[in-house]
N, C-alpha and C positions, 0 to 999 in steps of 0.2 A: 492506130494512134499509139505514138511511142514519143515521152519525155523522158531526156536524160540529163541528169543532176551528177555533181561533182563524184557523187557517193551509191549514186540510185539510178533505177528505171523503172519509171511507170508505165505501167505498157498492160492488155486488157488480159483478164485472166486466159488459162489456157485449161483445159479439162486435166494438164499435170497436177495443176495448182489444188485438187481437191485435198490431200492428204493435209498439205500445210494449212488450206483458209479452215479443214475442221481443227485442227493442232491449237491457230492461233486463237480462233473465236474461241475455244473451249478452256484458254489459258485464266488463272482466278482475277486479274485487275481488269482483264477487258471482258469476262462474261460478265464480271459484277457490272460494270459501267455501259456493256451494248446487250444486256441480258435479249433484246428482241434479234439478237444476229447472229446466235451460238449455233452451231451446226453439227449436233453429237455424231454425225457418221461423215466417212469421205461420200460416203453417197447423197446427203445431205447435201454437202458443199459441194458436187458436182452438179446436182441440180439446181443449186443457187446460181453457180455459174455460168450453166446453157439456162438460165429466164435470164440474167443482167447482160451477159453478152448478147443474146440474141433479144428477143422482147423488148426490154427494157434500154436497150444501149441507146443513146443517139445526140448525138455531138451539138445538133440544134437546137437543145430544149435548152439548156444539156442535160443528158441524164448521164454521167460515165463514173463507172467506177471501177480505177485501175488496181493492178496487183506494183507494192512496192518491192523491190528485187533488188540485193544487196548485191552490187559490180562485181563484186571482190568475189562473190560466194558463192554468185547464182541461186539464191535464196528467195522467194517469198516470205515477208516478214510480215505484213501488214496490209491494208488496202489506203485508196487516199481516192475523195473521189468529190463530187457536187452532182446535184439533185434537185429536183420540185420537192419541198415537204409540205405535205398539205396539211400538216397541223400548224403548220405558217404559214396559212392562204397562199398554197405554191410557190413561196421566196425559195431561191434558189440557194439551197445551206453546202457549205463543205463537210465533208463528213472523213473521216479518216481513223485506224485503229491499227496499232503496235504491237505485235505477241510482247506478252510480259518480258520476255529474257529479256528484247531486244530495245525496252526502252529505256530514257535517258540516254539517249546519244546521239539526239538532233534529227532523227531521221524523219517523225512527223513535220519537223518547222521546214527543214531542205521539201518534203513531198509539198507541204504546204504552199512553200512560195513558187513552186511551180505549177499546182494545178491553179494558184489562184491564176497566177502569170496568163497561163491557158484560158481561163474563166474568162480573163478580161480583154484581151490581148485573140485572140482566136473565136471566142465561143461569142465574143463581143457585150458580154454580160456589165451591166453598170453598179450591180451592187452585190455581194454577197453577205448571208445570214450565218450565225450558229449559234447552236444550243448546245448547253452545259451544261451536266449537275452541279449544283453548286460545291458539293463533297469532293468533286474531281480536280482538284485542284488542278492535278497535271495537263490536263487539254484545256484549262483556263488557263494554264503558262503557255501551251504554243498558240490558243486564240489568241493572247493579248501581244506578242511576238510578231507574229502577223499582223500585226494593227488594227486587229477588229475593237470595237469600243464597245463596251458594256449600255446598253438598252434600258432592259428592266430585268424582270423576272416573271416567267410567263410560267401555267399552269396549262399539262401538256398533257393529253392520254400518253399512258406508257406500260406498256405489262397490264391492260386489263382494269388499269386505277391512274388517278389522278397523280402527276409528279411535276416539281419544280423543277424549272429548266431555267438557267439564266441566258439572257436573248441578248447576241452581239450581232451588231452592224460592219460591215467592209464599201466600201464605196471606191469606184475608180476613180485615178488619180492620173494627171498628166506624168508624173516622174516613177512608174512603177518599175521597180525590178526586174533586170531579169529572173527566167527562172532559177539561176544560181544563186 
């Protein structure tokens, strides 16, 4: 599975990719906001990467979760992906995360409107979900970007304890975008 955006390629990790997903997860804006995804060794994150490729990977649920790759640089900067979350009775959430350097410069809303693209478009999905801290301002600017609509506020296990999550809707539409 390989999409390619004006700027990017999503495409599934490769056992390269372990140096940079420990690098990124372990950067301070995205450990504080994905503290469940931090991966303090490359071996960590290579092991994350043979269970989501293999195990977990599968196009029909969907469960996928791509490595983003800067064109220009041949870079792993982030992942960008969609999932069962079963603390959301299985709705199928977008999930995505930008090494610190590398954000504010549109790379999650570009990876965004293309997996949703995929979601809807390929995976045949009718709705997608996401959860947000509400502290996080930043991925409540590229959920609402993407058009998901604010919900309510749902109370979520996270880390061991109870946390607020704000719960955004997406629903297909006859006039979606393309992935660009």
């Amino acid at each position: 599975m390989r999409i390619e955006t004006k700027r990017l390629i999503l495409r599934p990790f490769t056992e390269d990719d372990s140096a940079a997903v420990s690098h990124n997860s372990r950067q301070p804006i995205v450990a504080h906001f994905m503290s469940d995804m931090v991966m303090k060794t490359e071996e960590d994150a290579l092991g994350w990467i043979r269970w989501i490729n293999g195990e977990k990977f599968d196009a029909t649920i969907p469960f996928v979760a791509l490595a983003i790759e800067l064109k220009h640089a041949q870079i792993c900067v982030g992942l960008i992906g969609v999932a069962p979350k079963r603390e959301i009775n299985n709705e199928i959430e977008i999930m995505f995360e930008i090494a610190d350097e590398y954000q504010n410069n549109g790379y999650a809303t570009e990876a965004g409107k293309a997996i949703i693209w995929w979601a809807f478009e390929q995976a045949r999905q009718n709705a997608l979900s996401a959860i947000v801290k509400p502290e996080n301002i930043a991925s409540r600017r590229v959920i609402e970007k993407l058009g998901f609509v604010y919900c309510d506020t749902r109370t979520l296990p996270y880390d061991g304890t109870d946390c607020a999550f704000d719960y955004f809707k997406l629903y297909h539409t006859e006039d979606l975008p393309s992935p660009e």
